[in-house]
C-alpha positions as CSV (number, residue, x, y, z in Angstrom):
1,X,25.2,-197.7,60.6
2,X,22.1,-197.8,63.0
3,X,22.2,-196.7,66.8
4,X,19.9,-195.9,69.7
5,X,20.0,-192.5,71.4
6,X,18.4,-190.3,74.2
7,X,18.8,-187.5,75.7
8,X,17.3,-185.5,78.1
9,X,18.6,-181.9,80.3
10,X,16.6,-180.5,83.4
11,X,17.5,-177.3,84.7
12,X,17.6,-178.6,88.5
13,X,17.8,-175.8,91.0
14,X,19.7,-173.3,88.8
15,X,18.1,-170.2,87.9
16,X,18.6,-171.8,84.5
17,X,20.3,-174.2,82.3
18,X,23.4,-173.3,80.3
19,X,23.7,-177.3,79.1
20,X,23.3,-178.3,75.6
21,X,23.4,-181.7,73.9
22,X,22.9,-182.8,70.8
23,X,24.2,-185.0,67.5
24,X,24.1,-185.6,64.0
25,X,24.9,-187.5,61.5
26,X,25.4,-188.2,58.1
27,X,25.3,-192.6,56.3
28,X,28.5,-193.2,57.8
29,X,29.6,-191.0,60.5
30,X,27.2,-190.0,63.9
31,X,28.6,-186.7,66.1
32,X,27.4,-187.0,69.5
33,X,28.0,-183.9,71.5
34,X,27.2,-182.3,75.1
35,X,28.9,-178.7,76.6
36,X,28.1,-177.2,80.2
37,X,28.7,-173.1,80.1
38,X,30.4,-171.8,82.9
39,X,28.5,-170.3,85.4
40,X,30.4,-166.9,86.9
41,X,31.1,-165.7,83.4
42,X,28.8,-164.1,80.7
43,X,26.4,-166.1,78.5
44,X,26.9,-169.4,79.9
45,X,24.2,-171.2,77.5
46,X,25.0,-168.9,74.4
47,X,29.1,-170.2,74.9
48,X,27.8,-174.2,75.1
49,X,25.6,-173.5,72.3
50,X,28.2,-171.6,69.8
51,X,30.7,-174.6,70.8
52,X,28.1,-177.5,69.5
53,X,27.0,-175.4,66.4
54,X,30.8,-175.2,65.6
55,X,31.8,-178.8,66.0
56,X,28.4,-179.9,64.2
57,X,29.5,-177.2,61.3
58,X,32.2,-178.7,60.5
59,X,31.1,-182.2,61.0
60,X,28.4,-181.2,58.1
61,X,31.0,-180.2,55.8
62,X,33.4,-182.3,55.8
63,X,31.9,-186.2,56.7
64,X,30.8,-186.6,53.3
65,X,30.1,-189.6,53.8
66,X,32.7,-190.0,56.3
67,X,35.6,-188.1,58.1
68,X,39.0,-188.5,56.6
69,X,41.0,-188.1,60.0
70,X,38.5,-188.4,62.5
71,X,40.9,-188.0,65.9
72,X,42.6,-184.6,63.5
73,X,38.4,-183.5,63.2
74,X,37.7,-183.7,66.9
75,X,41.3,-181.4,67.8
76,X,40.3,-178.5,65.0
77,X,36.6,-178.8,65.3
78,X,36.8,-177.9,69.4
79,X,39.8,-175.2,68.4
80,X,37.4,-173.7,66.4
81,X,34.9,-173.7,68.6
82,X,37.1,-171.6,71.4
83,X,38.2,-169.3,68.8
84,X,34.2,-168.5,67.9
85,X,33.9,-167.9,71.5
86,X,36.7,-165.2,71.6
87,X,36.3,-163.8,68.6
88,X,31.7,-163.3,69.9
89,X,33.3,-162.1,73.2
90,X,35.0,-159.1,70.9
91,X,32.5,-158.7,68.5
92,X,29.9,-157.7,71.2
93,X,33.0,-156.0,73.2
94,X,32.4,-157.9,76.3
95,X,34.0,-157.4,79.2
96,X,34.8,-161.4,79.6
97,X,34.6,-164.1,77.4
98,X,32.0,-166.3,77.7
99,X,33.1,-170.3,78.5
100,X,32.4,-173.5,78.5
101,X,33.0,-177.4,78.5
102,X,32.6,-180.1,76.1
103,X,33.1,-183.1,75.0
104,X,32.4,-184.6,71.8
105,X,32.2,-188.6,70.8
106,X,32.4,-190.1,67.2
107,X,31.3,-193.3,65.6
108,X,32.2,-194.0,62.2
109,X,32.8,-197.3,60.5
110,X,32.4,-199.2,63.7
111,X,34.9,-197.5,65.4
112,X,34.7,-194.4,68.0
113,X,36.7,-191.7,68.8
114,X,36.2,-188.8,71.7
115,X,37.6,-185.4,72.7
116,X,37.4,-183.4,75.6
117,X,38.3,-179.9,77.3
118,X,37.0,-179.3,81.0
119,X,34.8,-181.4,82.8
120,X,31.7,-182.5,80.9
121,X,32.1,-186.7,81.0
122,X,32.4,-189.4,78.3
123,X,31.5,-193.0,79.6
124,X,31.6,-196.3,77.6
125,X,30.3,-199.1,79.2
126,X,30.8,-202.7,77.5
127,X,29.3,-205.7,78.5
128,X,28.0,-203.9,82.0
129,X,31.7,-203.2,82.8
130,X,33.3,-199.6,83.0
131,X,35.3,-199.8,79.5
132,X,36.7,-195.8,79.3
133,X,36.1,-192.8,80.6
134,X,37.5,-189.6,80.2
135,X,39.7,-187.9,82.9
136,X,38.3,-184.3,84.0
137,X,40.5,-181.4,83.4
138,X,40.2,-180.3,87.0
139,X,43.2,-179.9,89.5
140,X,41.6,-182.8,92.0
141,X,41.9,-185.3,89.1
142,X,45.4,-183.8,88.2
143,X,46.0,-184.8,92.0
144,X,44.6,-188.1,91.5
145,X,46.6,-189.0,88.9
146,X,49.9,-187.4,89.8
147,X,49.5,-189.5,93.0
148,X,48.2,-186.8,95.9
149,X,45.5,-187.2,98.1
150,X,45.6,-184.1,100.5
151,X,42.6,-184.2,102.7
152,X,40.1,-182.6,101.9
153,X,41.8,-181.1,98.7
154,X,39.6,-183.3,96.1
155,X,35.7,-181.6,97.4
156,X,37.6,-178.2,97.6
157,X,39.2,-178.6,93.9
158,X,36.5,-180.8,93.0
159,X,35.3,-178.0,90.5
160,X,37.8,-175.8,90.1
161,X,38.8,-176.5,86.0
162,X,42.5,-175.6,84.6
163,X,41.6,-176.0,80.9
164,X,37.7,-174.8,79.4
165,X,36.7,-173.1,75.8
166,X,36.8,-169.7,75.5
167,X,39.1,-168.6,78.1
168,X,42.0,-166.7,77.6
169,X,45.2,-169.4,77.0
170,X,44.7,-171.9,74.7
171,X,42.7,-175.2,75.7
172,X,43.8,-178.2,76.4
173,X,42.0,-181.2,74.2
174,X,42.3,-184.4,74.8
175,X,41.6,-187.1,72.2
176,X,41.2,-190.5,72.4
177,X,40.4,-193.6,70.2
178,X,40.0,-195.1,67.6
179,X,38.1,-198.2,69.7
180,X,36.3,-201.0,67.7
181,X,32.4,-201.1,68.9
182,X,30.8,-203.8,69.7
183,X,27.5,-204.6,69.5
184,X,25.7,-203.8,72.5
185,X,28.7,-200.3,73.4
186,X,26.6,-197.8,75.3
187,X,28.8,-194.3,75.0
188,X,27.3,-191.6,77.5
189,X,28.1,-188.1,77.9
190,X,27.1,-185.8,80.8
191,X,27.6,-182.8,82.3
192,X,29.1,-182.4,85.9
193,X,25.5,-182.2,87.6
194,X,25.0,-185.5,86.9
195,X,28.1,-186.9,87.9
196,X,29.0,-185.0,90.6
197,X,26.1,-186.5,92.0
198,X,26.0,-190.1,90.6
199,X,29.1,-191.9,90.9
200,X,30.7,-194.1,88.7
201,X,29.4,-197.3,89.9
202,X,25.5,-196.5,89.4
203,X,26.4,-194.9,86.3
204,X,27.9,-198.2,84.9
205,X,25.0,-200.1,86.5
206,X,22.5,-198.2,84.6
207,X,23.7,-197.9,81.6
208,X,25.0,-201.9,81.7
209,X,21.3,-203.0,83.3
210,X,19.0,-200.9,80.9
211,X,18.7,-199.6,77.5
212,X,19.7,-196.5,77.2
213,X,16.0,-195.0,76.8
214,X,15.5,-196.5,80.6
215,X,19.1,-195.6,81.9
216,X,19.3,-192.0,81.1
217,X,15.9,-190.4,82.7
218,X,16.5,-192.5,85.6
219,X,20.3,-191.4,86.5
220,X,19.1,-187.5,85.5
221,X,16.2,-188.2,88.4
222,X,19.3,-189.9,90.9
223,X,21.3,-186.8,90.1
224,X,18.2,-184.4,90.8
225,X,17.4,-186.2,93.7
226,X,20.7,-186.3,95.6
227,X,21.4,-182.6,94.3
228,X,18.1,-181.3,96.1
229,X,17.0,-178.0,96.0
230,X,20.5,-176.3,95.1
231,X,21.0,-179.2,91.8
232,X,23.3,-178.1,89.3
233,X,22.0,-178.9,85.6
234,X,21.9,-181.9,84.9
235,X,22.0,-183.2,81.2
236,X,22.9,-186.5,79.4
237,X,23.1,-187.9,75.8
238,X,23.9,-192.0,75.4
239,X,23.9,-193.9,72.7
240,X,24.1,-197.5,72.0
241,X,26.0,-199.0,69.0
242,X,23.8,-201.8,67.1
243,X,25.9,-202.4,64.4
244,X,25.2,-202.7,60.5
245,X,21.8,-205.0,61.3
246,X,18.5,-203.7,61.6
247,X,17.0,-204.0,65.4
248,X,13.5,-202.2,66.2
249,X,13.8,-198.1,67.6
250,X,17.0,-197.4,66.3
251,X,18.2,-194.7,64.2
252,X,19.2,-195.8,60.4
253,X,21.7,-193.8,58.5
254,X,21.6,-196.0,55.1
255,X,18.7,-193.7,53.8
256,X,21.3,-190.7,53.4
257,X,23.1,-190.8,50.4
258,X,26.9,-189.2,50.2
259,X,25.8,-185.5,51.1
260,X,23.0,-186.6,54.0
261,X,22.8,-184.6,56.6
262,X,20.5,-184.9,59.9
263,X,20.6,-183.1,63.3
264,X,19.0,-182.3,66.4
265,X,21.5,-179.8,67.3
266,X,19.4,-176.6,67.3
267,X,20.5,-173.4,65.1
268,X,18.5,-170.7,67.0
269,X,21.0,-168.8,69.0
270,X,23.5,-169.1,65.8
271,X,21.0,-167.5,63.7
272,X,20.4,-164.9,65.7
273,X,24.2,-164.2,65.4
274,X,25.3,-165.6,61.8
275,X,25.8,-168.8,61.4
276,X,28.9,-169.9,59.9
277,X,29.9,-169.7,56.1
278,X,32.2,-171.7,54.1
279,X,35.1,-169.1,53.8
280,X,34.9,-168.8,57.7
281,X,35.0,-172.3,58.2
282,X,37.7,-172.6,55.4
283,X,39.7,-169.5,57.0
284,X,39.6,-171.2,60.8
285,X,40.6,-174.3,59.4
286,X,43.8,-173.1,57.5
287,X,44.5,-171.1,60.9
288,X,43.9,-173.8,63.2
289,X,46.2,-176.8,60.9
290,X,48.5,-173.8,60.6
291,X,49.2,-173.5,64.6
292,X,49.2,-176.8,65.3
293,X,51.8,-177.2,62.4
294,X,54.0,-174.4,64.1
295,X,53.6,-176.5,67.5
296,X,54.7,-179.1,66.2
297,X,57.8,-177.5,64.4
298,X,59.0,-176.4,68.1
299,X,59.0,-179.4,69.6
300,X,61.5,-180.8,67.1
């Protein structure tokens, strides 16, 4: 498997950036990932970062090479990642819990899968055409699609999320794939300060036009630039698929052998507060198959 990547996160005109991004990967499986903590609740940045360290966790564990069930990985890896938030939230006996988005794409075996809760963007672009992209969890794209357009509703709701981790209900995950890659697939995730900013034409143009080492700064400067002084973070990770062949600048995965492991998804923060052990991943996992086997019992 060989891809190209870059990514890049500026802290615009916040008074500072609660984004994170990053990915790993083992020979045959790459985890691409990117959350945006919520501003207006506690720990923002430590939320986004306990949500990647989670997801890339369990990615390390269990894609050995590969994942068995990668659209059943995505579902339990972000469920874990909201529990962790609640269970940090009562472990430091705060008075909120602290939240975030994410979304989360997969590539294994030339196909790719994605998951999403809240806001925080998944674009694939094929051939310089718009191919998928995900649908925000926020009540003016619930409009959109159920069919309203009140004036004026979709910049007041614009922002205004109904799903996110770590709040109190359960989250809403959406999972998509799998889709066969082609040579050439650029898959880019951002957060909403780029987006919210750039729309969807210039971000297909971009990424269609330009390598993703080109298209990412420059649509990160677009999003600074139109954002001025009061810019929201703005942070993007693409990658483009290249196939089994060997082109120049891309990542290779075939050096790893069954247990390989790489990432750029940093372990600071989760050091500082216990990273995760087997038996707690082991536990979360029995917990989390266990509710969604009870769900599932009820609606038959």
């Amino acid at each position: 498997m060989r891809f190209a990547v870059y990514q890049v996160s500026r802290r615009g005109g916040r008074e500072k950036n609660e984004d994170r991004m990053g990915y790993c990967y083992t020979r045959e499986a790459g985890l691409f990932a990117l959350a945006d903590g919520m501003g207006g609740h506690p720990e923002g940045e430590v939320a986004a970062h306990l949500a990647l360290e989670t997801v890339a966790s369990l990615f390390q564990r269990e894609a050995q090479p590969a994942l068995k069930e990668p659209a059943r990985f995505l579902e339990e890896g972000i469920l874990m990642a909201h529990r962790r938030l609640l269970n940090y939230a009562a472990e430091k006996r705060l008075h909120d819990t602290p939240r975030t988005t994410i979304v989360v794409g997969l590539m294994q075996h030339g196909q790719a899968w994605w998951a999403h809760c809240g806001d925080s963007r998944l674009y694939l672009v094929r051939d310089g055409e718009l191919f998928a992209r995900t649908r925000d969890h926020s009540y003016s794209e619930l409009q959109e699609a159920l069919g309203r357009h009140a004036a004026g509703a979709e910049n007041f709701n614009r922002h205004v999320l109904f799903t996110c981790l770590g709040s109190p209900g359960k989250p809403m995950i959406d999972v998509a794939g799998p889709v066969l890659l082609q040579r050439g697939d650029r898959m880019m995730m951002c957060s909403d300060g780029l987006w919210s900013s750039v729309g969807d034409p210039d971000i297909v143009r971009h990424l269609g036009d330009r390598v993703v080492a080109d298209a990412v700064p420059e649509l990160v400067e677009q999003a600074l630039r139109k954002g001025g002084a009061r810019s929201d973070n703005v942070t993007a990770l693409a990658v483009e698929w290249e196939g089994e062949d060997e082109p120049p600048d891309s990542i290779s995965t075939q050096s790893l052998d069954d247990q390989g492991f790489a990432s750029t998804i940093q372990t600071a923060v989760a050091a500082q507060e216990g990273q995760l052990t087997e038996a707690e991943i082991d536990l979360a996992v029995r917990e989390i198959q266990d509710a969604i086997r009870r769900a599932g019992k009820k609606h038959h």
